[in-house]
C-alpha positions as CSV (number, residue, x, y, z in Angstrom):
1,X,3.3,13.7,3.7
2,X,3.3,17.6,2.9
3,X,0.3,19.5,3.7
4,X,-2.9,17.7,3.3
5,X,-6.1,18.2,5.1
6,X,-6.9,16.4,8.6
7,X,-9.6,14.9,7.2
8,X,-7.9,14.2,4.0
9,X,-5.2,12.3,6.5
10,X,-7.9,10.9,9.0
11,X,-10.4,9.5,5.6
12,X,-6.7,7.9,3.7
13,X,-5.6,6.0,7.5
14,X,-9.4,4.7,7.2
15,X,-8.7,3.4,4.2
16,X,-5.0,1.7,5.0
17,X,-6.2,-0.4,8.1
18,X,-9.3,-1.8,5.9
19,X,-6.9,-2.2,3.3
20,X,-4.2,-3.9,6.2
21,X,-7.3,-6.1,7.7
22,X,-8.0,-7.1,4.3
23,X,-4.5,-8.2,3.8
24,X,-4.2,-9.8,7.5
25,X,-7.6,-12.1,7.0
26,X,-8.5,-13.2,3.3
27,X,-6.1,-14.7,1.3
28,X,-5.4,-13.4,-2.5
29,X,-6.3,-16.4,-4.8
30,X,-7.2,-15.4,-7.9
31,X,-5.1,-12.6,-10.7
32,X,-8.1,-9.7,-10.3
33,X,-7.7,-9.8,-6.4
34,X,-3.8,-10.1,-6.9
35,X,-4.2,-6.8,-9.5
36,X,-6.2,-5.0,-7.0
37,X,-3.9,-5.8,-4.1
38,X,-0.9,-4.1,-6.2
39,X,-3.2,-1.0,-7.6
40,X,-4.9,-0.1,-4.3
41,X,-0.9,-0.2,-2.8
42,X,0.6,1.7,-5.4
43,X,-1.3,3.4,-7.5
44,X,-2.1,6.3,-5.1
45,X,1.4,6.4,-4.2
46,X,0.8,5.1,-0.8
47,X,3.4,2.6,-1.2
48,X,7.3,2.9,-2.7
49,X,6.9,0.9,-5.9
50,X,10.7,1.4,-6.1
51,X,11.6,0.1,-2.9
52,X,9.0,-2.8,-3.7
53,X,10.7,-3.8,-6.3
54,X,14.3,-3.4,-5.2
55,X,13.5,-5.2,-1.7
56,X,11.9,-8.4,-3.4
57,X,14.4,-8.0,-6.6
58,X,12.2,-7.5,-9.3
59,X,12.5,-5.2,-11.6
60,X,11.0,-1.8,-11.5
61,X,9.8,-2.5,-15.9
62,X,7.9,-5.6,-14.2
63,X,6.1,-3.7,-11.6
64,X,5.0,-1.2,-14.0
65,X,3.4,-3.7,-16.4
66,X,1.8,-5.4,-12.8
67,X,0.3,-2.1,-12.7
68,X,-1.0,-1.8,-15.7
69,X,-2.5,-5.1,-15.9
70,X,-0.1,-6.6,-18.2
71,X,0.9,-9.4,-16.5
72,X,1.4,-10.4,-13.2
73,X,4.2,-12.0,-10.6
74,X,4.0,-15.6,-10.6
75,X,1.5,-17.0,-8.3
76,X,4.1,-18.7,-6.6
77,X,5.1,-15.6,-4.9
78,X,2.1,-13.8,-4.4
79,X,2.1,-15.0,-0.3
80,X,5.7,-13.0,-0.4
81,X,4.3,-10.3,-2.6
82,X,1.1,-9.8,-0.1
83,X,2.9,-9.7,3.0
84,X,5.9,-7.1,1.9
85,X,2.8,-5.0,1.0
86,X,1.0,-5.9,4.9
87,X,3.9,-5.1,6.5
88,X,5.0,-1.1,4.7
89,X,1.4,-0.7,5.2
90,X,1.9,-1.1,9.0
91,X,4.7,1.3,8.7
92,X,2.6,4.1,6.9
93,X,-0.3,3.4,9.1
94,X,2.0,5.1,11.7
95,X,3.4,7.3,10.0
96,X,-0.4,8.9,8.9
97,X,-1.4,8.1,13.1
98,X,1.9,10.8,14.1
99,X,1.0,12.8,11.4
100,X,-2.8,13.4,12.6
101,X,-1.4,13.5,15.9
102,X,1.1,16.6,14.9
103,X,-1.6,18.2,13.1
104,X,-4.3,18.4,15.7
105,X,-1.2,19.9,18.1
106,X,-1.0,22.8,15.8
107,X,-4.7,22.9,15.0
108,X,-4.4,21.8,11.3
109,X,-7.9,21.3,10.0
């Protein structure tokens, strides 16, 4: 995660478990939500867009016009698509919760 801020890392963990319990509780019906989903997840980095695409076998060209809001997976998929994303979430949720943890051992502010 390099060096960012406690607060930085305290305000970004906020922001994944909404982001998670949205996920968890409302479904994604319509393309906007869908677009959303795949912006809020990869667009600040938070999630691998590589490994995204390589673990659900798309290709990485796709994802990058998904991104860009020129197109979109087919909605067929999007349950799949929505819970890959619920799921890495859950794995950098702990990563951030060890991170803060570290960093308030060594007094990181």
């Amino acid at each position: 995660m390099g060096q960012i801020s406690a607060l930085h890392m305290n305000y970004t963990l906020k922001f994944l478990k909404e982001f998670h319990g949205i996920l968890e509780y409302q479904d994604v019906t319509t393309r906007e939500q869908m677009l959303d989903v795949l912006q809020a997840s990869f667009k600040n980095q938070y999630l691998d867009m590589q490994k995204f695409a390589g673990d659900l076998g798309f290709s990485p060209q796709s994802v990058y016009r998904w991104l860009d809001g020129r197109g979109l997976p087919h909605k067929s998929v999007w349950p799949l698509v929505v819970d890959w994303i619920r799921k890495e979430l859950e794995v950098v949720i702990n990563e951030y919760k060890v991170a803060i943890k570290k960093a308030a051992e060594v007094g990181v502010e």
